[in-house]
C-alpha positions as CSV (number, residue, x, y, z in Angstrom):
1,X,-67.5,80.6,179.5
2,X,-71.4,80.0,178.8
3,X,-72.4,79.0,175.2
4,X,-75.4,78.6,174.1
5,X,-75.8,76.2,170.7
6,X,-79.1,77.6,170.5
7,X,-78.1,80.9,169.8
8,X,-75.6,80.1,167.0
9,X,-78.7,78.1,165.3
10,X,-80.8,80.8,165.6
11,X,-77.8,83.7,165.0
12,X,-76.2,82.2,162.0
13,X,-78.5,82.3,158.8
14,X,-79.1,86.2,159.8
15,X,-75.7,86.9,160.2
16,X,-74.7,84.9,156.8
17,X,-77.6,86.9,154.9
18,X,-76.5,90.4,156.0
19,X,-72.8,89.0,155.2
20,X,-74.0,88.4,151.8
21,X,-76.3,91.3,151.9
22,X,-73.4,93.8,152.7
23,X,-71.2,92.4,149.7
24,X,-74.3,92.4,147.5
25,X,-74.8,96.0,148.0
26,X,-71.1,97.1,148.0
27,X,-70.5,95.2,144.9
28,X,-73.2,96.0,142.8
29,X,-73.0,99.8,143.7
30,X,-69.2,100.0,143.0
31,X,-69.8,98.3,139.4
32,X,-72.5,100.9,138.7
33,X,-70.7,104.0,140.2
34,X,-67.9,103.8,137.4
35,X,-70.8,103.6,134.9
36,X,-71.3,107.0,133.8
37,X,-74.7,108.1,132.8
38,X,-75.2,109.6,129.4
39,X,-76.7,113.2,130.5
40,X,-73.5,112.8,132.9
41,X,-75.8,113.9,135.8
42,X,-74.6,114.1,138.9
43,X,-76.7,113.1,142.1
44,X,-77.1,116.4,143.4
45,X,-78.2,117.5,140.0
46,X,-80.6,114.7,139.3
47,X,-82.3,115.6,142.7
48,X,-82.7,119.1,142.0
49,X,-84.3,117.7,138.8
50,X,-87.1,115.5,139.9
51,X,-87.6,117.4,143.2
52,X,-89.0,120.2,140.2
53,X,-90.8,117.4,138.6
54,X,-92.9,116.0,141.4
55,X,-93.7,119.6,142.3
56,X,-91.6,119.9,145.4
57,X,-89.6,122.6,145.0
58,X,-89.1,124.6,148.3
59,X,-90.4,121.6,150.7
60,X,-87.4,119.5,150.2
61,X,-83.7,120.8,150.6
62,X,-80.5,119.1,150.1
63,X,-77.4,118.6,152.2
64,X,-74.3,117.0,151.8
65,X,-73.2,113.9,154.6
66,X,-70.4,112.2,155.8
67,X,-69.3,108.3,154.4
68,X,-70.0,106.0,152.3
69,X,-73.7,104.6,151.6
70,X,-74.9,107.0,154.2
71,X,-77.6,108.7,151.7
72,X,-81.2,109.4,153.5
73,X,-84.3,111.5,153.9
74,X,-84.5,112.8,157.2
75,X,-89.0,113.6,157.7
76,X,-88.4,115.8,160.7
77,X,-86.4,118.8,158.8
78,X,-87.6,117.4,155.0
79,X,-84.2,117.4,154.0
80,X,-82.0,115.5,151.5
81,X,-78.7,114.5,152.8
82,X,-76.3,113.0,149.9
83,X,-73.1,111.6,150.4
84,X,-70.4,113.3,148.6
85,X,-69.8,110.3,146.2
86,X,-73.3,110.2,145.1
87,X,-74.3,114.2,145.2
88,X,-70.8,114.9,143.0
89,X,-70.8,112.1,141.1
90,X,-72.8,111.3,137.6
91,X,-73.1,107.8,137.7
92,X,-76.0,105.7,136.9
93,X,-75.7,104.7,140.7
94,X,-75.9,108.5,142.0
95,X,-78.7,109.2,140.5
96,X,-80.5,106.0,141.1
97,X,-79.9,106.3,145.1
98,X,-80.4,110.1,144.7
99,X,-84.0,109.1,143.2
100,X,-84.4,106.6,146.1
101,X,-84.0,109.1,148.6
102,X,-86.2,111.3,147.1
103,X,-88.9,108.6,146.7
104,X,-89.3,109.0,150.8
105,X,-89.7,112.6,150.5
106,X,-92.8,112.0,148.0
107,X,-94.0,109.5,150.5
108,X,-93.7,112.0,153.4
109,X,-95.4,114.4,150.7
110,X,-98.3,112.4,150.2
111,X,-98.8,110.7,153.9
112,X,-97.9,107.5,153.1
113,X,-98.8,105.1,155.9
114,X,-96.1,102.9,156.4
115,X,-93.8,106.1,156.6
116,X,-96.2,107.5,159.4
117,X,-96.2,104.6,161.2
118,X,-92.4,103.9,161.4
119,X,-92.0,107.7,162.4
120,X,-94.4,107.0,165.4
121,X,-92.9,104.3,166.5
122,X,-89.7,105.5,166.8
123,X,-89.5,106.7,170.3
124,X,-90.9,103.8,171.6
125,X,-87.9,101.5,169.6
126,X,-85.1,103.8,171.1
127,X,-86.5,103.3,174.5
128,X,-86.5,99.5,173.8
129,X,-83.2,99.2,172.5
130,X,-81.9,100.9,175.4
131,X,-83.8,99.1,178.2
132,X,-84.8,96.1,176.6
133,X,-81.6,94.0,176.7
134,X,-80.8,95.1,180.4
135,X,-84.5,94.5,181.5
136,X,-84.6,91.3,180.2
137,X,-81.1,90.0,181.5
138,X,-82.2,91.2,185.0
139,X,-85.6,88.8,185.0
140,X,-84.2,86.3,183.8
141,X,-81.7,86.4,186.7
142,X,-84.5,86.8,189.1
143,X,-85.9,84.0,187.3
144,X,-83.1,81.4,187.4
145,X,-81.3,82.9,190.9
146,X,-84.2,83.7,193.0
147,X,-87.2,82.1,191.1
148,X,-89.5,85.3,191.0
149,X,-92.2,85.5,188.4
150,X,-90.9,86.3,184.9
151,X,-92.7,89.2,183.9
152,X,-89.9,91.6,184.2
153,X,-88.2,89.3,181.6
154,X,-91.3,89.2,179.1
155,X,-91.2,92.8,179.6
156,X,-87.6,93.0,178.2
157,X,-88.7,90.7,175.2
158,X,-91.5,93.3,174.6
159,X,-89.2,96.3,174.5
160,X,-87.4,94.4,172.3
161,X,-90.0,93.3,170.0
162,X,-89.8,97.3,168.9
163,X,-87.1,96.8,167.2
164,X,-88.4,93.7,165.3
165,X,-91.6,95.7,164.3
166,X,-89.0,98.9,163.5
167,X,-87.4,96.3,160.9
168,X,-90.4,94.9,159.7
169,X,-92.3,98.1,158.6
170,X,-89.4,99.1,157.0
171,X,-89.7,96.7,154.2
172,X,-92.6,98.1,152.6
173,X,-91.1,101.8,152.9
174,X,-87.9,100.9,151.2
175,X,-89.6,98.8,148.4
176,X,-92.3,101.5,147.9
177,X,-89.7,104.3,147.7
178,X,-87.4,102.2,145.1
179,X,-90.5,101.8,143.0
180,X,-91.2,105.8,143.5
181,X,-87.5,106.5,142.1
182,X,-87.7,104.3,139.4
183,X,-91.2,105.6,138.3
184,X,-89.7,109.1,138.5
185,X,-86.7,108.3,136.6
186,X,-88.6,106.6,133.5
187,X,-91.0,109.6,133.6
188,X,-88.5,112.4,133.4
189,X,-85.9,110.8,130.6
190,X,-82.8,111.5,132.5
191,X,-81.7,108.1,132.0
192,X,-81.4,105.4,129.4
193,X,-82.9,102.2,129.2
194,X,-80.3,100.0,129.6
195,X,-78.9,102.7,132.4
196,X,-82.6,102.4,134.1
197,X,-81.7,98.8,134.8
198,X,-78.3,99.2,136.4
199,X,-80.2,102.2,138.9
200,X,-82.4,98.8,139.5
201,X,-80.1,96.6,140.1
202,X,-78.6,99.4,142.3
203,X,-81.6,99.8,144.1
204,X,-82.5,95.9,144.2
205,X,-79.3,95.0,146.4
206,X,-79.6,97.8,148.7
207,X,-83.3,96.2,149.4
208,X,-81.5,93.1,150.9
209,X,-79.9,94.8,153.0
210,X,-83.1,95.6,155.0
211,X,-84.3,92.2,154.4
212,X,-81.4,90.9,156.3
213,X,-81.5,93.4,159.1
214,X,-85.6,92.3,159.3
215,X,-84.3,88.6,159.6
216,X,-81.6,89.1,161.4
217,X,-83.7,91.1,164.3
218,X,-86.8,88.7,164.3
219,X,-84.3,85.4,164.6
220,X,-82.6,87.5,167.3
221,X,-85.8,88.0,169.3
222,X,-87.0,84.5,168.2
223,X,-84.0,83.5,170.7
224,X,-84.6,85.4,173.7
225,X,-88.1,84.0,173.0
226,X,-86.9,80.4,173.6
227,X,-84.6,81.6,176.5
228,X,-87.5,83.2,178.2
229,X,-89.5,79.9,178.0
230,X,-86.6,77.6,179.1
231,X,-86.4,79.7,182.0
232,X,-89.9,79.8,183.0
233,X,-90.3,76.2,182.7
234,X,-87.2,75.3,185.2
């Protein structure tokens, strides 16, 4: 069987990070989900709260969804969806993720950029992370079986490089909506102090989680990079 040492190199420190990354975020939001918050306000109820606050009452509606961690905003239908542990629960981690999610739907609101962008692009990443793996496998057999020129295989790396811009540009939207959530949270009182820095701490780990899957794609791309070169050159 073929192994490439090169790939394990490349592979490894992205794969340890979102390892790490995974626990980070599991741990730190099972601490804070057993820490109930004083107003014992559940998710679902601290969204209907600040939805009112920021003035987007009727725009935004909320849903329940299926799992664990699986909160999110969804742009096209402006709605809400909160998993059943965070919508029923009134923890200080509810209502910090519930305030997160929110903080995309006053980005959509307000047209923030990097938003746009990532909703623009997202055709064109589906279509590479469909294609782009089997386009670039088949150049670089035409490369290394038949010797043909390698732009079918540099096509492949650009359909993959999607994903890698997908990742990137979603660093920015994730910090910026953690900062909206916590702004919104200190503004309307429905937390303590000392409960304002668990939602951080909350919100902090989930933000490695997209740092890893940003690392993890770019050192993954990085070594079909340096397969597409090795080919060319033989």
């Amino acid at each position: 069987m073929f192994f490439d040492p090169l790939y394990l190199i490349l592979a490894l420190p992205g794969i340890v990070l979102t390892l790490w990354a995974q626990w980070k975020v599991n741990s730190t939001y099972s601490n804070f989900a057993r820490v109930r918050n004083a107003r014992g306000v559940t998710g679902v109820q601290a969204a209907e709260i600040l939805i009112r606050q920021v003035g987007l009452q009727g725009q935004v509606q909320i849903q329940g969804t299926p799992g664990k961690l699986t909160d999110h905003y969804d742009p096209r239908n402006r709605t809400l969806f909160l998993s059943a542990e965070v919508a029923q629960n009134p923890s200080v981690a509810a209502v910090g993720i519930a305030a997160h999610e929110l903080g995309h739907a006053l980005q959509h609101s307000q047209n923030y950029g990097p938003l746009n962008f990532r909703m623009a692009i997202v055709p064109i990443v589906n279509l590479g992370s469909k294609l782009g793996y089997i386009v670039f496998f088949l150049g670089l057999c035409l490369v290394t079986q038949a010797n043909v020129n390698p732009i079918v295989m540099w096509l492949g790396i650009l359909l993959l490089s999607g994903m890698a811009l997908f990742a990137l540009v979603t660093l920015p939207v994730e910090f910026d909506a953690s900062k909206r959530a916590m702004q919104m949270l200190q503004a309307s009182g429905l937390m303590q102090p000392q409960e304002l820095q668990g939602a951080q701490q909350v919100l902090g780990a989930a933000a490695w989680t997209y740092v890893a899957a940003a690392a993890s794609t770019l050192l993954n791309l990085l070594y079909y990079v340096a397969l597409a070169n090795r080919a060319s050159r033989r």
